[in-house]
C-alpha positions in Angstrom: -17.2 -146.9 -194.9 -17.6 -149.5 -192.3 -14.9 -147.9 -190.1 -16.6 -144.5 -190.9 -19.7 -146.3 -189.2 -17.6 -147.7 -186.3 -16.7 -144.7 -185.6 -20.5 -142.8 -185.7 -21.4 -146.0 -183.3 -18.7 -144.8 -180.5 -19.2 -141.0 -180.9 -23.3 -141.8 -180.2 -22.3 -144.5 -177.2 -20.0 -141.9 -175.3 -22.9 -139.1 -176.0 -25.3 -141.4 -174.8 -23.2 -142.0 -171.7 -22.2 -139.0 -170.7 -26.1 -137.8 -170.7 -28.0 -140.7 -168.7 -24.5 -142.3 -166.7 -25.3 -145.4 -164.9 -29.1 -145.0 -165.7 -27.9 -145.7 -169.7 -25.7 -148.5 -168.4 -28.4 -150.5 -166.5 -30.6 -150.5 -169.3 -27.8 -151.4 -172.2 -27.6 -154.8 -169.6 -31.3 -154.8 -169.3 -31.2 -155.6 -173.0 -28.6 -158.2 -173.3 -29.1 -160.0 -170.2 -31.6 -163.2 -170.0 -33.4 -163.7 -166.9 -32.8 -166.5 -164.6 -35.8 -169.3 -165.0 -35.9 -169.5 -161.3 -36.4 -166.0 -159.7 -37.7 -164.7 -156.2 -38.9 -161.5 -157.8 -43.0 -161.3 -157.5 -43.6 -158.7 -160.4 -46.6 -157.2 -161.0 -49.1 -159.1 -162.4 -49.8 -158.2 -159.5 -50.2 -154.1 -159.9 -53.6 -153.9 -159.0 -52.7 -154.9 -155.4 -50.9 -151.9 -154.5 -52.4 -149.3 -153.1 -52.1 -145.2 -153.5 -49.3 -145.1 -151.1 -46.3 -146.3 -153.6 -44.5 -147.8 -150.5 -47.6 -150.4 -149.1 -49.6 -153.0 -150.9 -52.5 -154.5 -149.9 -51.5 -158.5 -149.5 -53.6 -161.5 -147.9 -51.9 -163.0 -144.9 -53.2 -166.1 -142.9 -53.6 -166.4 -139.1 -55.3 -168.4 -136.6 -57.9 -167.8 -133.9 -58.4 -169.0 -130.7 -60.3 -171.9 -131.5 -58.1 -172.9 -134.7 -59.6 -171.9 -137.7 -57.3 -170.2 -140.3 -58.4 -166.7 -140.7 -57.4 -164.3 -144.2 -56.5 -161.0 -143.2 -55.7 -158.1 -146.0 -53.3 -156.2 -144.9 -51.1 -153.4 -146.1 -47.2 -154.1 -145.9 -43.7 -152.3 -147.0 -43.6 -153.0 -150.6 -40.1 -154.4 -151.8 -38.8 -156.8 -154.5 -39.4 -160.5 -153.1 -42.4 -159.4 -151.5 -43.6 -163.0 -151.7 -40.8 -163.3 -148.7 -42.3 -160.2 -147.1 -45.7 -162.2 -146.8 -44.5 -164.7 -144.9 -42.2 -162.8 -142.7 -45.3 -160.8 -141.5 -46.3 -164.6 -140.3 -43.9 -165.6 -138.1 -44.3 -165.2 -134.5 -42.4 -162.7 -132.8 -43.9 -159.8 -130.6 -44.4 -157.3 -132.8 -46.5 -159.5 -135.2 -48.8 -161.1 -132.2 -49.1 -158.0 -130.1 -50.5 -156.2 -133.3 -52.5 -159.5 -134.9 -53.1 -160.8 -131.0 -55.5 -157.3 -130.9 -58.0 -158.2 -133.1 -58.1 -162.2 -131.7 -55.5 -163.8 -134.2 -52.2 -165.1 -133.9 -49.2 -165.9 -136.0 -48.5 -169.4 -137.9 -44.7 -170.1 -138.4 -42.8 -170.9 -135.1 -40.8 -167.9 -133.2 -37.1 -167.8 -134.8 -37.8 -169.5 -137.8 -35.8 -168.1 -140.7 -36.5 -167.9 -144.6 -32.9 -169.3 -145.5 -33.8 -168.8 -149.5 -36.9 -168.6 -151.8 -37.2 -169.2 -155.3 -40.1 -168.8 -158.1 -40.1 -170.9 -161.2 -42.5 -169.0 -163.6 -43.4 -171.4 -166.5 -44.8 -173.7 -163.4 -45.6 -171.7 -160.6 -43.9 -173.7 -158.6 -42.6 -172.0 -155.0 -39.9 -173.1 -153.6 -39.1 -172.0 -149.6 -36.4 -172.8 -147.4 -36.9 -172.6 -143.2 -34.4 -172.9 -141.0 -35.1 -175.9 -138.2 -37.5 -173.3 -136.0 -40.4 -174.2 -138.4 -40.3 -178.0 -137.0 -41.2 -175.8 -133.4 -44.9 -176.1 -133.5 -46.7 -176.9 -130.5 -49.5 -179.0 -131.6 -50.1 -181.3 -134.6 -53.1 -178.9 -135.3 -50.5 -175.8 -135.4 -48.3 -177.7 -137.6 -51.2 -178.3 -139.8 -52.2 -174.7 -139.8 -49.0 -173.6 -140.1 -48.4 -175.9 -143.7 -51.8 -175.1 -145.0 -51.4 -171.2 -144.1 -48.1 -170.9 -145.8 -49.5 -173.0 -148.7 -52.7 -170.4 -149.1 -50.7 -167.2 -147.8 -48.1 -167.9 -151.2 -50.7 -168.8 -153.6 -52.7 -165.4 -152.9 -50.0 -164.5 -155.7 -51.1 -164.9 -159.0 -47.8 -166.5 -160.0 -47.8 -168.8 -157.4 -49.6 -172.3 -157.9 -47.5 -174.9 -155.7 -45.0 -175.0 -152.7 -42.5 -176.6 -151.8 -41.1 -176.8 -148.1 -37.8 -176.8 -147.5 -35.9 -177.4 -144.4 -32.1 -176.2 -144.2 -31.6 -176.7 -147.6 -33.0 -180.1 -147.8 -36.6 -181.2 -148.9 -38.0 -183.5 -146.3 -40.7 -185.8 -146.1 -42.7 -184.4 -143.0 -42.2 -182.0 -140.5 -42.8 -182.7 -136.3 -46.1 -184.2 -136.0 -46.3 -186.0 -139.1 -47.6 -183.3 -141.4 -46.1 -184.5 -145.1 -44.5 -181.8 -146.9 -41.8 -184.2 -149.0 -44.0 -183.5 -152.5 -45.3 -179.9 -153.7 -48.8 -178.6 -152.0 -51.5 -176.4 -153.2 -54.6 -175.1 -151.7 -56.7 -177.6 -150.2 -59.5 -178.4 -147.6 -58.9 -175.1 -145.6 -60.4 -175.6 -141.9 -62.1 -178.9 -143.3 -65.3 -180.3 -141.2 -65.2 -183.8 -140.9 -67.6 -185.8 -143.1 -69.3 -189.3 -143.1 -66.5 -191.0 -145.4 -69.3 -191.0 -148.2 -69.3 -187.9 -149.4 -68.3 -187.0 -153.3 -67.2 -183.7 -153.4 -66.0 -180.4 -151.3 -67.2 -176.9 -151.5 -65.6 -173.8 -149.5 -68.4 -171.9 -147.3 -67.5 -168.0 -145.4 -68.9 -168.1 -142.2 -68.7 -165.4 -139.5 -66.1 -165.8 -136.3 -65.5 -164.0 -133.4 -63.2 -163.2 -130.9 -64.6 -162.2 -127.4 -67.7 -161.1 -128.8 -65.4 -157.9 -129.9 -63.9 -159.1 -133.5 -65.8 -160.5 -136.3 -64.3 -162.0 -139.2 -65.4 -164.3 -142.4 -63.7 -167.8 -141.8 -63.5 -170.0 -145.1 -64.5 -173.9 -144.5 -64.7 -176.7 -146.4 -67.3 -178.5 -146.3 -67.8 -182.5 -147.9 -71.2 -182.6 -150.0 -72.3 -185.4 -151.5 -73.1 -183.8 -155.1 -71.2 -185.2 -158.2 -68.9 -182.2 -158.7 -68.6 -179.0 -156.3 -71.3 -176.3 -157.5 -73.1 -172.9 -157.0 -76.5 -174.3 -155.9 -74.6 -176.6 -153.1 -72.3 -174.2 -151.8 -75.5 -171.6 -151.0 -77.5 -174.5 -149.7 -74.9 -175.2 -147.3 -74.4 -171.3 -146.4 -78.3 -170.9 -145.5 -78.4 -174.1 -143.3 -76.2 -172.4 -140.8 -72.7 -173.3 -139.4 -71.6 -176.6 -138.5 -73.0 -177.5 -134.9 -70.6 -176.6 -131.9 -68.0 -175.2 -134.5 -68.3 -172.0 -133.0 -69.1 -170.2 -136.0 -72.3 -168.5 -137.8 -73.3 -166.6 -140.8 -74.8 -163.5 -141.4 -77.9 -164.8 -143.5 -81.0 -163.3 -141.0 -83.1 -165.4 -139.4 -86.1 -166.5 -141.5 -84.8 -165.9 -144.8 -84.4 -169.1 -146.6 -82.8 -169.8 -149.9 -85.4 -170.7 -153.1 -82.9 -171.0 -156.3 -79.8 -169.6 -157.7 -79.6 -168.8 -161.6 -76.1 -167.8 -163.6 -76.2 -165.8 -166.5 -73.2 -164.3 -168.4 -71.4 -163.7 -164.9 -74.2 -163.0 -162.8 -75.3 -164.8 -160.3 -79.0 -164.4 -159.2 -79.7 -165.5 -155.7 -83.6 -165.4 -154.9 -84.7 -165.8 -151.4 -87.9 -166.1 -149.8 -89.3 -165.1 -146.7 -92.4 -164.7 -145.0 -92.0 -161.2 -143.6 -89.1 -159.0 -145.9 -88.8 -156.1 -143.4 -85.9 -157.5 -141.6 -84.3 -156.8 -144.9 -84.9 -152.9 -144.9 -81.8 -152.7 -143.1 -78.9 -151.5 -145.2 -76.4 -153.4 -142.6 -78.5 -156.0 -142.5 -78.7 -156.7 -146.3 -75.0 -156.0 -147.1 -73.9 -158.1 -144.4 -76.3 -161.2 -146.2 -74.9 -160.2 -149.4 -71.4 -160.1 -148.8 -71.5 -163.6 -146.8 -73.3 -164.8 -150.5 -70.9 -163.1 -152.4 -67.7 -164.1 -150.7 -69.1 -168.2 -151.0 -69.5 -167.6 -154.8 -65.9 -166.0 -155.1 -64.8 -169.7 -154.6 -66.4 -170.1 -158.7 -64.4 -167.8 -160.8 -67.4 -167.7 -163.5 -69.0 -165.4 -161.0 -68.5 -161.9 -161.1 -71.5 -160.0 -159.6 -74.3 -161.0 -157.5 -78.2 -160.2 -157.5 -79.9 -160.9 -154.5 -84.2 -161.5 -155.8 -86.8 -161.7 -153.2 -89.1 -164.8 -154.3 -88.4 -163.4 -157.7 -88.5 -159.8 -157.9 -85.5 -157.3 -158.0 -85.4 -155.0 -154.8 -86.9 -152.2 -156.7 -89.9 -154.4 -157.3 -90.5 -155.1 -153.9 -90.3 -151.3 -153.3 -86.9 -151.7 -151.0 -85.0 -148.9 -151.1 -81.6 -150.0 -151.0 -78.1 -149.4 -151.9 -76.7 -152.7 -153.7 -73.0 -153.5 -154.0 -73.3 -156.4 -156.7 -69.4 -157.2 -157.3 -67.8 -159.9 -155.8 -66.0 -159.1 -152.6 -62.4 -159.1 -153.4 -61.2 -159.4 -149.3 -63.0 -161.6 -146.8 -61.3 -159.4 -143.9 -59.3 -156.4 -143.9 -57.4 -154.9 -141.1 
């Protein structure tokens, strides 16, 4: 009887063989193979990134402008497996990249020639590891080596999977890089384009305001900011956004002239952001108004409890005040897309 069975085994193996080929052989490894705990695959968790065409996905790359702020771009690129790699290849200088960034006012982070030697992804931690070839110690400035670090760091980390990285330099991790920046221990996302504070403050919260570039490009620029409430909240980060750009930063927001903020209330995702004027009209422009609600809404992406946003005038929903007005509540998923 058991050879009997042996023999039924071998008879369905060659059928099954002879009907799928090599398709039936990949998936007989598939299911006796164990993966490696260390992989440079980015699978997808991350599905809902790519886009109708099956051979692009929409990923967030990070550039810098003329006057150094770190900008997030959404872009679409070729998808392939170790797209994570792809990322930061469509960051590294060559003219290609800053001839097509370089249009809209941007320009790449990692130094010309720089090479991604190896990458791998441990995914019980999250941690990142990436190894560059000497080029990446080729930064011009301390500032560009700073950008450079903190846009690789934020670029990576865009992937779900991704929580820390790790430079690497020829194989070997080392303590900083050119101009001091220290890369020896894992980094995460930190103080992107941070103002400088008093020394006193107790807490950071990440603001969008506008940039530009010539007066021809506008884009949403993320900046931390130092506050000096207990813990980094909702309330702080809007009352920063309404007071306006840091002086002589070069930047500005899209909140209209005149239209202050009165309160900000969260319920069950929602956050309700009422504002008070003394003349609304200036809001019965659709631009106008989603351009004030997108800056709102991409400062409150920064608290993942939020989900939508309600913009109330002194209290009343814009149907109340007899606006008539298309409203996008969601969250904005992209500060900038090109």
């Amino acid at each position: 009887m058991y050879i009997k069975k042996l023999l039924i085994l071998a008879i369905v193996i060659v059928l099954v063989l002879s009907l799928f080929g090599c398709k039936a052989i990949d998936t007989m490894k598939e299911m006796i193979t164990k993966e490696d705990p260390e992989i440079e695959i980015i699978r997808s968790d991350e599905d809902e990134n790519i886009i109708e065409d099956e051979n692009l996905r929409d990923t967030v790359l990070y550039y810098q402008n003329e006057n150094g702020y770190l900008v997030p771009v959404k872009r679409k690129i070729p998808w392939e497996e170790g797209i994570a790699k792809a990322a930061l290849k469509n960051i590294i200088d060559n003219p290609t990249i800053r001839e097509d960034i370089g249009s809209i006012g941007l320009k790449p982070l990692i130094p010309a020639g720089t090479e991604i030697i190896g990458m791998s992804i441990n995914p019980e931690t999250g941690l990142c590891k990436v190894d560059f070839s000497s080029q990446i110690m080729n930064c011009q400035s301390q500032k560009d080596e700073e950008n450079m670090v903190k846009g690789v760091v934020y670029t990576l980390t865009e992937f779900s999977n991704i929580k820390e990285v790790q430079f690497m330099v020829d194989g070997k991790v080392v303590s900083e890089l050119k101009y001091g920046t220290k890369v020896q221990k894992p980094l995460t996302r930190a103080d992107i384009n941070i103002v400088e504070g008093s020394g006193s403050e107790t807490s950071k919260v990440t603001v969008y305001y506008k940039g530009t570039s010539n007066g021809e490009y506008e884009y949403y620029v993320p900046v931390t900011v130092p506050t000096s409430a207990p813990t980094a909240n909702i309330l702080t980060s809007l009352e920063i956004l309404f007071k306006g750009a840091p002086e002589l930063s070069g930047l500005y927001t899209d909140i209209p002239d005149g239209i202050e903020l009165q309160g900000v209330e969260v319920y069950n995702g929602v956050a309700y952001v009422d504002v008070i004027s003394h003349n609304f009209s200036i809001l019965e422009d659709q631009e106008v108004f989603n351009k004030m609600t997108r800056n709102i809404g991409l400062t409150l992406k920064e608290f993942p409890e939020i989900e939508y946003v309600e913009v109330l005038l002194d209290g009343k929903t814009i149907e109340e005040v007899g606006l008539e007005l298309e409203v996008e509540e969601a969250i904005p998923v992209f500060a900038n897309e090109y």
